[in-house]
N, C-alpha and C positions, 0 to 999 in steps of 0.2 A: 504494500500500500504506500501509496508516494506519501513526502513530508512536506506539510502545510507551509508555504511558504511563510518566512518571518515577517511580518509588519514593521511598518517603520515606527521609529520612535526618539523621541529627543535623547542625546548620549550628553552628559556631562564632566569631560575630564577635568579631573580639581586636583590641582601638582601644588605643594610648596616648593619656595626656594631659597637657598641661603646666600644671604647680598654680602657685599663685601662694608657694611656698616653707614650708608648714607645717612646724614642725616636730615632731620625730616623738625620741622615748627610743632608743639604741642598739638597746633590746630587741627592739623591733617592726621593724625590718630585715630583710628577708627572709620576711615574713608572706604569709598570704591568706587572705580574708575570704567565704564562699559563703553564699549565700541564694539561696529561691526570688522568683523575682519576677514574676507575669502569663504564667506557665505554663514561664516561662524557667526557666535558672539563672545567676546572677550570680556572677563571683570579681571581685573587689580585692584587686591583689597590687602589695607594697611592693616598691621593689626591693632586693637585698643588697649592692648596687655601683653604682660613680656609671656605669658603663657596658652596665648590664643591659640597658637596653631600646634600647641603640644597635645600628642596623645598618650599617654599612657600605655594603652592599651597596644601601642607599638614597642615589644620590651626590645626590637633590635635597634629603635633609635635613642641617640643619646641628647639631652634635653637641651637646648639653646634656647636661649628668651629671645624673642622674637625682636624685643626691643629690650635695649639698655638702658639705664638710667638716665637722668639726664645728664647732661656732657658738659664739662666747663665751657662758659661761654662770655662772654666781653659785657659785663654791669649793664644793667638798662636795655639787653636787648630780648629778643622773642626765647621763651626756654623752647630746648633743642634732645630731639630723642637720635638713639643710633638705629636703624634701622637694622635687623638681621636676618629674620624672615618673611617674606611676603608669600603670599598664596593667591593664584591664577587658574580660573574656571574659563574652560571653553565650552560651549554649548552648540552640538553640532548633531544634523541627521544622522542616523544610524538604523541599523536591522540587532534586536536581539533585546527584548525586556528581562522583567523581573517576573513576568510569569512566565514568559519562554525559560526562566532561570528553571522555576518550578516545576513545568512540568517535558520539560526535554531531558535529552543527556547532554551534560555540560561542555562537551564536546563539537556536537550540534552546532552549536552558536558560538564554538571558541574563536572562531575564524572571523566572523562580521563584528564580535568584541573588539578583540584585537586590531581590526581596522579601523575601530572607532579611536581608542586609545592612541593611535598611532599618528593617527593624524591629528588627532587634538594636543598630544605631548610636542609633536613636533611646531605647532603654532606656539602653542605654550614659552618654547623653551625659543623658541623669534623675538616673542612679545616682550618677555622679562628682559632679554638682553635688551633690546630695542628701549625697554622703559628705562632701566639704570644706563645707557650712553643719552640717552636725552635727559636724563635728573642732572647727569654730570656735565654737562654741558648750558642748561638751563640755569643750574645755581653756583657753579664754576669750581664745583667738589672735586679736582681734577686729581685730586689723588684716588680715587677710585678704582683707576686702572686703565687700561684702554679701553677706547669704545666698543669695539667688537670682544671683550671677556665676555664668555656666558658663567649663566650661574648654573649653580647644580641643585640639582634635585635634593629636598631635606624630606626623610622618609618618606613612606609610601606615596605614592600615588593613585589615585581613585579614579573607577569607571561606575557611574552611577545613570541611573535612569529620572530622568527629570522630574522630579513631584514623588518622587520614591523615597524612603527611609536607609533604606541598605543601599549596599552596592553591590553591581554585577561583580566586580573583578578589583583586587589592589596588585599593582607591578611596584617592586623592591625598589630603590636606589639603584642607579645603574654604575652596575662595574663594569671599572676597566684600567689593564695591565699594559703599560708600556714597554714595553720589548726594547733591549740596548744589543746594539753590536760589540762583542769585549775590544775591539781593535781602540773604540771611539774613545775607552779610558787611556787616560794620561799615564804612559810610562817614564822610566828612569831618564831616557833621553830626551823628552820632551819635558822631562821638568828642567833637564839638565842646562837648556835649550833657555828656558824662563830665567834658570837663576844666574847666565850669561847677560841675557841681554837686562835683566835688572840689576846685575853689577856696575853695569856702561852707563845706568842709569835710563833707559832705554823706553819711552813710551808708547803703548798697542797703537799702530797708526791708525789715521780714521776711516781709513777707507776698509781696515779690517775689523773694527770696531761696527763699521754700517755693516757692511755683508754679513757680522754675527747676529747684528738685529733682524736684520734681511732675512736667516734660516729660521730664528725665533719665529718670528710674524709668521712665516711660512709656513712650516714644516711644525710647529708643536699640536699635541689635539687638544689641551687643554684651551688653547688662543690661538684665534686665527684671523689677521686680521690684512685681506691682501694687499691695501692700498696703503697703509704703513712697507710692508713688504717691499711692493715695486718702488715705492720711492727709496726706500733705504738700499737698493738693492741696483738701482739706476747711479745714483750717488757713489757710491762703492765703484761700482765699474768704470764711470767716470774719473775720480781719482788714483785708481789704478791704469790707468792706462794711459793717463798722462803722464806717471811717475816712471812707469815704466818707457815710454818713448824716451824724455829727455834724459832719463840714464843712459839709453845705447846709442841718442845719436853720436856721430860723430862729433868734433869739435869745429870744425868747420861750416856745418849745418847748422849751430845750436843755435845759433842768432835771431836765423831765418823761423827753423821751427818756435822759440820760444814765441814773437811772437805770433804764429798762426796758431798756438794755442792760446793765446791771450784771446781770440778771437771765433774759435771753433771751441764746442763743448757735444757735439751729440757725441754719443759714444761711437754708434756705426760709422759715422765719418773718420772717428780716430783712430778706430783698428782696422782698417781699410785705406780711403786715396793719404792721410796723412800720415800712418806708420806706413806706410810704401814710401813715401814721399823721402821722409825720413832715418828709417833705418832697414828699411827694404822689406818687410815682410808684409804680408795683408789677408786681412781676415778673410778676406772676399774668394781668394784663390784658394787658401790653405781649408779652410774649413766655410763653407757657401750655409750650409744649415745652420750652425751657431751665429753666424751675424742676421741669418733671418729674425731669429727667435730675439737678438738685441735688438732687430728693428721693429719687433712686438714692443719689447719690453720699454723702447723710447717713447714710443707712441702712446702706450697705456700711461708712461709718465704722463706725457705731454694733456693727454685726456683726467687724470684727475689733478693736476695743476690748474689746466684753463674751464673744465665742465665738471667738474667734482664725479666722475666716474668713479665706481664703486668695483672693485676686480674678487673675482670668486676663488676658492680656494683653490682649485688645483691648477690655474692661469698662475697663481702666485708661487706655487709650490714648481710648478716645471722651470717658469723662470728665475726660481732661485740658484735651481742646477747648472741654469745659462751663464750665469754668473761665475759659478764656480768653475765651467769647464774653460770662462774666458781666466780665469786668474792660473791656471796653468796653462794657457795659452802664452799669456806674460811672462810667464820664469824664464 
């Protein structure tokens, strides 16, 4: 006998999260914030107490006040809470109630669950960030972090049925294991390597200092933040490869080249007609695919300098590698 197809029904995913402490005016304590969002509905609700979004009844979580005390703050002005938990409901179509709970097998309906949660944590976990890089930048908390840090999930997360008491489903805290390469630790000659060049008195140059922000931004899963990335990573390249021309030209060129660098900066131009020009090699001939990928990489500068363009994770992460395979290009 076939199974009665599921009815649609409102899904309610309701995620806490733990922020990294904003703070927040007495006033706004107790708030909530709705908008519609990709057919959803979204609430941002502050809490009124440092134990609003604690449960108990969760013994794997460990307790955080939601809010701190209040914060020292400068005589005469507004008192001020630390923010540390918020909690974010999405409200969104679904197939799979609380009487399909009842009277199905839970398996049944694991699958249309599931894709309710899935999409609503993943708006969920837009929104929050989306809310703390606009708090930080609205009230200029700039130590918060960057704008693209997400926050994480603080205990369970719930799938409930709109107008319901219980809930269909609670999914854990999400874990996850970061995997190292052993080569990436620091051995005897690379400290060896550090406690030379801090002898000479020796400072990390900046152009290596950007490319490290540059893999940051890139490559970490906790932060990812592309357009941090390409610029740091644009930058880098640029200074490496002017350092590196006017170290090899000749002496009798330097003149000439110094200033044509005074006056060129894209990167493609310089590891091409001007390190030709200059010490004879060029990106263009030697390697045709790496100078494409810088002439991405200029571009999307040039695009969030002049139109505030936004770059996605793995544009940033590929050309971070651009970067790297141009600095061994340079040696």
């Amino acid at each position: 006998m076939p199974t009665t197809p599921l009815a649609a029904t409102t899904h309610r995913v309701e995620t806490r999260y733990a922020l990294p402490g904003p703070l927040i005016q007495e006033e706004a304590l107790g708030t909530e914030y709705t908008y519609s969002r990709a057919g959803t509905v979204v609430t941002l609700t502050v809490p009124s107490g440092p134990r609003e979004f604690y449960d108990p009844r969760e013994v794997e979580t460990v307790y955080v006040p939601a809010l701190s005390p209040e914060q020292p703050r400068v005589e005469g002005t507004a008192r001020i809470w630390a923010l540390n938990v918020m909690r974010v409901t999405v409200d969104l179509t679904g197939f799979g109630s609380m009487q399909d709970k009842a009277t199905r097998q839970f398996e049944d309906i694991r699958d249309e669950i599931d894709k309710s949660w899935y999409r609503g944590v993943e708006i969920a976990n837009r929104e929050i960030t989306r809310f703390v890089a606009w708090l930080r930048v609205e009230t200029a908390q700039s130590w918060l972090g960057t704008g693209d840090e997400p926050s994480t999930q603080y205990g369970r997360s719930y799938l409930r049925e709109v107008g319901q008491d219980n809930f269909l489903i609670a999914y854990g805290e999400q874990q996850s294991v970061t995997m190292r390469h052993g080569e990436i630790g620091a051995n005897v000659q690379s400290l060896e390597r550090i406690r030379s060049r801090l002898n000479v008195d020796e400072d990390v140059p900046p152009e290596l200092e950007l490319f490290a922000d540059a893999r940051f931004f890139a490559r970490e899963s906790d932060l990812v933040d592309g357009q941090r990335a390409v610029l740091a990573a644009s930058m880098s390249a640029e200074i490496a490869a002017k350092k590196a021309i006017l170290r090899r030209t000749p002496a009798e060129r330097l003149p000439a080249v110094e200033l044509l660098l005074k006056t060129r900066s894209n990167v493609p131009d310089l590891v091409s007609e001007i390190a030709k020009a200059s010490i004879d090699r060029s990106l263009k001939v030697e390697n045709p695919e790496l100078l494409r990928q810088l002439q991405e990489l200029n571009t999307l500068r040039n695009q969030i300098v002049h139109t505030g363009r936004r770059v996605d994770r793995n544009t940033a992460y590929r050309l971070s590698y651009a970067v790297e395979k141009l600095f061994a290009w340079l040696e």
